[in-house]
C-alpha positions as CSV (number, residue, x, y, z in Angstrom):
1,X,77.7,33.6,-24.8
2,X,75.2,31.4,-23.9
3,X,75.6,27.8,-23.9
4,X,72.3,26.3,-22.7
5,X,68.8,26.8,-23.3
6,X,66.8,30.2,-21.9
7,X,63.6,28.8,-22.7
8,X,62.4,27.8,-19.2
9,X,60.4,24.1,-19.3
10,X,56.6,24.9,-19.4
11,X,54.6,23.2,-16.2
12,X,52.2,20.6,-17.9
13,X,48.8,21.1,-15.5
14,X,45.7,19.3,-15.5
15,X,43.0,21.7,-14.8
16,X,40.1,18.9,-12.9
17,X,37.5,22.0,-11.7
18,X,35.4,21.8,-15.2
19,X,35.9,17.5,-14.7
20,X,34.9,18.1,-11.0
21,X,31.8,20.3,-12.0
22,X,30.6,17.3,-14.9
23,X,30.8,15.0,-12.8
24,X,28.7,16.5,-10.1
25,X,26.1,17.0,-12.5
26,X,26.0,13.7,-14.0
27,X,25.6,12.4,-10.3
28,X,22.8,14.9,-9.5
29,X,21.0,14.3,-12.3
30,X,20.7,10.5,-12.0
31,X,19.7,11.2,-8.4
32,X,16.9,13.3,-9.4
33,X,15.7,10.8,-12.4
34,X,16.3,7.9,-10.6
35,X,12.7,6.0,-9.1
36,X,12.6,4.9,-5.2
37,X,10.8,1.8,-5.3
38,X,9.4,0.3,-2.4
39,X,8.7,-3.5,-2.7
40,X,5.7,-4.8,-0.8
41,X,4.1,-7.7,-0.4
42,X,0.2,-6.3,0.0
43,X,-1.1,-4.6,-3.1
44,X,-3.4,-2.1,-1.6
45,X,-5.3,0.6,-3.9
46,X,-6.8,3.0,-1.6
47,X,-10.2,4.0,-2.2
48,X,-11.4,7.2,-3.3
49,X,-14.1,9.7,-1.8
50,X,-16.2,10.6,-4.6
51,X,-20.3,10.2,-4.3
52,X,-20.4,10.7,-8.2
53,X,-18.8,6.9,-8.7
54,X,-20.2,4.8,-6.2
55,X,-22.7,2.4,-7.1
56,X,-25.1,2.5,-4.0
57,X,-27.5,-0.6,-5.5
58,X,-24.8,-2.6,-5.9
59,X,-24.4,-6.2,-3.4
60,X,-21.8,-6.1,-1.0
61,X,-21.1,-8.7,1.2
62,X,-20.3,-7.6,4.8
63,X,-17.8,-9.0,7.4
64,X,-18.3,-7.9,10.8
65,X,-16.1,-8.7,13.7
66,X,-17.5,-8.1,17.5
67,X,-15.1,-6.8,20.3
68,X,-14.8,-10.3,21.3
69,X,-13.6,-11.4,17.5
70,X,-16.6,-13.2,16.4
71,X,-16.9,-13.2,12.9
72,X,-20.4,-12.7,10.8
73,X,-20.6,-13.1,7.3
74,X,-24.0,-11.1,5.9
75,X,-26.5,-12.1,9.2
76,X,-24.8,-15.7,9.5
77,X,-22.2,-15.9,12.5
78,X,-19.1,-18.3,11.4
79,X,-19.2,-21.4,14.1
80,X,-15.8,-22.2,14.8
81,X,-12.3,-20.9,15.2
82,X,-9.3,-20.1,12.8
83,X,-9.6,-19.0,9.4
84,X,-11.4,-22.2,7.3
85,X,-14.7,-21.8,8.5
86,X,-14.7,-18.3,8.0
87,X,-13.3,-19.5,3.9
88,X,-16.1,-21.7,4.4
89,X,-18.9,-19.1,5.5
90,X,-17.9,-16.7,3.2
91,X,-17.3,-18.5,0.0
92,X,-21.2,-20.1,0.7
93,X,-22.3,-16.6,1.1
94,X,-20.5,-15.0,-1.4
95,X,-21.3,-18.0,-4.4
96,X,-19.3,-17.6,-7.3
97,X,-18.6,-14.2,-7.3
98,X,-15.5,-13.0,-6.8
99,X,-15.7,-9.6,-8.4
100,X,-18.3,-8.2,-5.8
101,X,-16.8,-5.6,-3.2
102,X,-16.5,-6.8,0.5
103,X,-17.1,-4.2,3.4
104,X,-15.4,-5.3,6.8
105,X,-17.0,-3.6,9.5
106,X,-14.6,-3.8,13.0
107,X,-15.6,-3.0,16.5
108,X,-12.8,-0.6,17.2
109,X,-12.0,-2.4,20.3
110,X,-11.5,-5.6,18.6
111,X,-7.5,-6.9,18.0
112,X,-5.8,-6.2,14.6
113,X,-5.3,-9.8,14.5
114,X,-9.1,-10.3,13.7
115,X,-9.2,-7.7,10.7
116,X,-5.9,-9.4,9.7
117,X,-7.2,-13.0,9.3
118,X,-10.6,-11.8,7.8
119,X,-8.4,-10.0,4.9
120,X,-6.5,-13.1,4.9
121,X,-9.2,-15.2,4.2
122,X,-10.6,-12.8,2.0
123,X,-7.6,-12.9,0.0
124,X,-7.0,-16.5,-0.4
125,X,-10.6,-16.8,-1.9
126,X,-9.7,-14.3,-4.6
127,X,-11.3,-11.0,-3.6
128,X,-9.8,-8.0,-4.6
129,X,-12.3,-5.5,-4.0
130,X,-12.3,-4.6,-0.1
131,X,-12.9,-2.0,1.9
132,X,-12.8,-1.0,5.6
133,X,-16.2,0.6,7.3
134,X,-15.4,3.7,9.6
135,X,-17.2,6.4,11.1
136,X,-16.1,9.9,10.7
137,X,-14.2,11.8,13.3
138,X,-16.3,14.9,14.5
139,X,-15.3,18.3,13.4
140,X,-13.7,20.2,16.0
141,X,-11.7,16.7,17.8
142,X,-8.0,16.8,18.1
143,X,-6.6,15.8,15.2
């Protein structure tokens, strides 16, 4: 005769593969959707190379910096150092208008710090159309 129980206690398990495989593709997918954003100070919009938009009759006004960082607004050369007589020279040129597109035209020698202050300046008088003059590279160079 039998006096205790045959029945053998059943193992309680906790199967975690199918909790392990949601998981990893909850975290993949808010990988993939999620945006890197990259904070910056400088709003730039790069300009585009199309002939069919540009507006070749329309005023610009030009800033050209020497190798030795003189600054020339239009034909007028800025007397003066630092960046308020080139506000000065530049808002006289440039009147009113704000709106109008500014080239900057660099000696390639001259320091960074020169093309810096002129977009600087620029900036602080409330131009937001600028652009940087270069010359293209010949085909064939090392690139």
């Amino acid at each position: 005769m039998r006096i205790g129980n045959d029945r053998r206690g059943d193992d309680f398990e906790i199967n975690v593969i199918p909790l392990i495989d949601v998981l990893l593709t909850l975290l993949m997918f808010f990988v993939l959707t999620s945006t890197f954003v990259q904070h910056s100070r400088l709003k730039v919009t790069l300009p585009q190379a199309s002939t069919t938009d540009r507006d070749m009759n329309a005023p610009a006004l030009t800033i050209m910096i020497d190798r030795d960082g003189r600054f020339y607004v239009g034909s007028d050369e800025v007397m003066g150092e630092g960046i308020e007589p080139l506000k000065q020279t530049i808002a006289r040129n440039a009147g009113d208008n704000r709106d109008q597109s500014v080239t900057i035209r660099a000696d390639a020698m001259t320091p960074n710090q020169n093309v810096v202050t002129a977009m600087d300046a620029l900036g602080q008088l409330g131009f937001t159309h600028l652009s940087i003059a270069t010359t293209p590279s010949k085909p064939g160079a090392a690139q």
